[in-house]
N, C-alpha and C positions, 0 to 999 in steps of 0.2 A: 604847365602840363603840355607834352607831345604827345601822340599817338605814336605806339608800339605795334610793329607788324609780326604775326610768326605764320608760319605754315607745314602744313607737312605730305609728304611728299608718298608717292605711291612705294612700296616694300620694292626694292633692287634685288638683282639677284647675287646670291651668295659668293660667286666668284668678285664681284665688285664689290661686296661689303666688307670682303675681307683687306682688302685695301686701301680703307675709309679707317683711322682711326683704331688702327687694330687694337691698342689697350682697352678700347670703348671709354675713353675718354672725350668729355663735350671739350669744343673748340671753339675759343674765344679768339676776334684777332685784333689786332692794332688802328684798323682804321678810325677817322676820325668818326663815319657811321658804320660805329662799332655793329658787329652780326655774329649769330654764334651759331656753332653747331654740333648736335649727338646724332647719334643715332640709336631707334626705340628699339626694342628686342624682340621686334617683330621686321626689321628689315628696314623701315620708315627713315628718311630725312627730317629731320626737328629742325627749322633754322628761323632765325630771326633778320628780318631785312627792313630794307631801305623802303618810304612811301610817304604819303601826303602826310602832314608833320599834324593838320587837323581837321582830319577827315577820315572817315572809316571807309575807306573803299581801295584795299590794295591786290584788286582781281589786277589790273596791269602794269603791275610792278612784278610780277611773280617770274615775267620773262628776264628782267635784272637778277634776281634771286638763281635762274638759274645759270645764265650768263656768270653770275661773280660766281657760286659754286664749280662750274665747268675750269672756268680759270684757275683755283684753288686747286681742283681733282681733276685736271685732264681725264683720267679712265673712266669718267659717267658717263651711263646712256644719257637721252635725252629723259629730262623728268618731268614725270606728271605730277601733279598736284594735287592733290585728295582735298586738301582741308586748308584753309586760312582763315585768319580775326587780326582784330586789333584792340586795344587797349589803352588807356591813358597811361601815361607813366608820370610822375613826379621828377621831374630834372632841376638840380641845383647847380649854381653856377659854375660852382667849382669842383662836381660830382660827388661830392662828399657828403653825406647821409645827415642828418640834423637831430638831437633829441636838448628838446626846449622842458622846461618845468614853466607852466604858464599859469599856475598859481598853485596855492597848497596844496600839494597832495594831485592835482592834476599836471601830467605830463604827456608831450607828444614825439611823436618819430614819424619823420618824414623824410624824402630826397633821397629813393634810393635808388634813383639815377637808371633804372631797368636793369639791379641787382638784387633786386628783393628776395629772393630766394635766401642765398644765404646771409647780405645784409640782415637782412629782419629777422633773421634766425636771434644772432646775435643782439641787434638792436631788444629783442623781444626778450631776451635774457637783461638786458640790462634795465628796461621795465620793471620786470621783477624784481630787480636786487633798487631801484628806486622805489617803488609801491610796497615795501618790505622793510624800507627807509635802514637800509644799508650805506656801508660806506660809498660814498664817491669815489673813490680811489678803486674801487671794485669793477668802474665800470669799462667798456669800452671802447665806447662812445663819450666823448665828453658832454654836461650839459652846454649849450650856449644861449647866447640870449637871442631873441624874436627881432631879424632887422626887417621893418619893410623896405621892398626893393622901387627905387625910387622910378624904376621902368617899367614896373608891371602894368603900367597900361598901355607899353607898347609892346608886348613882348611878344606879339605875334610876328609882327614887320622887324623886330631882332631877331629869333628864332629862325625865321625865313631866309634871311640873309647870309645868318651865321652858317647855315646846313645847307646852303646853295653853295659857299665857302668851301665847307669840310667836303662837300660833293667832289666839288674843283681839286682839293688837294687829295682827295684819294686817288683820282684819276691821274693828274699829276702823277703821283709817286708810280702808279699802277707804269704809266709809259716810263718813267725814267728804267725801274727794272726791268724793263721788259716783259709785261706781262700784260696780256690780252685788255684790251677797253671794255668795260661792259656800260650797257646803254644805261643813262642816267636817268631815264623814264621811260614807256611805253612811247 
C-alpha cells in the first residue's frame, strides 16, 4: 500500500477552461508517477499528484501539482487550491488488478493499482459471474493464485527507492524534451 494524493482546485475562468481539455475528457499521462486530470463542471481542476508515499500530509506538494500542471497547460493562471486528501492505494508489482478464489465460494479483488474506478467496475462484474458460479471463461479477470511476496517486510525502503527512481526519470525525460523542471518536493 502507498498513499494517493488528489486535490482540487479553485473554479478558472471560462476563457481558460475552454482550453483545458475541450472534449471534457479526464487526462491521464505517461509518467512513471503517473497523475491525472478532469475537470468538474463547475470550472474546478480534479488532479491526482506526486507526495509522501506514507504519509497523509500533501499541503506541500500542491506547489509540484501546480508546477507540473503549468508545464502541461502553459495558459493557467496561477492556481489555488480549495480541497486535498489522501488515500491508500493497493499497488501490485506489475500493476495488474488480482482476483484470487481463497476458498469455496469465497473470492477476493485487489491491486487496482489507483484505477479503481473503472478496474473494479469490471473486477466487480466478474465477482458476480464467480459468486453465480458461472463459467470461468466469462471472466475478465483471470483467477490466480495467492503468492506471498517474499519483501513485504521491506517494502517500504523498496517503494522509497523505487519512486525516488521514477522521480529522477520523469525529470530526466521532462529536460530531455524540453519542458519546464517542476520541483520534486516543497
Amino acid at each position: 500500500p502507498v498513499r494517493a494524493y488528489q486535490a482540487i482546485s479553485q473554479p478558472l475562468p471560462q476563457d481558460v477552461l475552454q482550453t483545458l481539455l475541450p472534449g471534457g475528457q479526464p487526462f491521464n499521462d505517461t509518467r512513471r508517477m503517473f497523475s491525472g486530470v478532469r475537470v468538474w463542471p463547475d470550472g474546478r481542476l480534479h488532479v491526482g499528484l506526486d507526495g509522501p508515499l506514507f504519509e497523509a500530509n500533501a499541503e506541500g506538494w500542491l506547489n509540484g501539482a501546480s508546477q507540473r500542471l503549468k508545464m502541461m497547460f502553459p495558459q493557467l493562471p496561477e492556481l489555488r487550491w480549495d480541497y486535498h486528501w489522501a488515500g491508500w492505494v493497493d499497488m501490485t508489482v506489475d500493476h495488474y488488478p488480482r482476483l484470487h478464489r481463497l476458498a469455496p465460494g469465497v473470492f477476493t479483488a485487489y491491486g487496482f493499482s489507483g484505477r479503481g474506478v473503472a478496474i473494479g467496475t469490471l473486477m466487480g462484474r466478474d465477482l458476480a459471474h464467480l459468486v453465480l458460479e458461472k463459467e470461468e471463461q466469462q471472466l475478465v479477470h483471470p483467477l490466480s493464485t495467492v503468492k506471498p511476496l517474499w519483501y513485504h517486510a521491506f517494502h517500504r525502503p523498496l517503494v522509497q527507492t523505487l519512486t525516488a527512481r521514477y522521480r529522477l526519470e520523469d525529470r530526466l525525460n521532462d529536460a530531455r524534451y524540453g519542458r519546464a523542471e517542476p520541483e520534486l518536493n516543497p
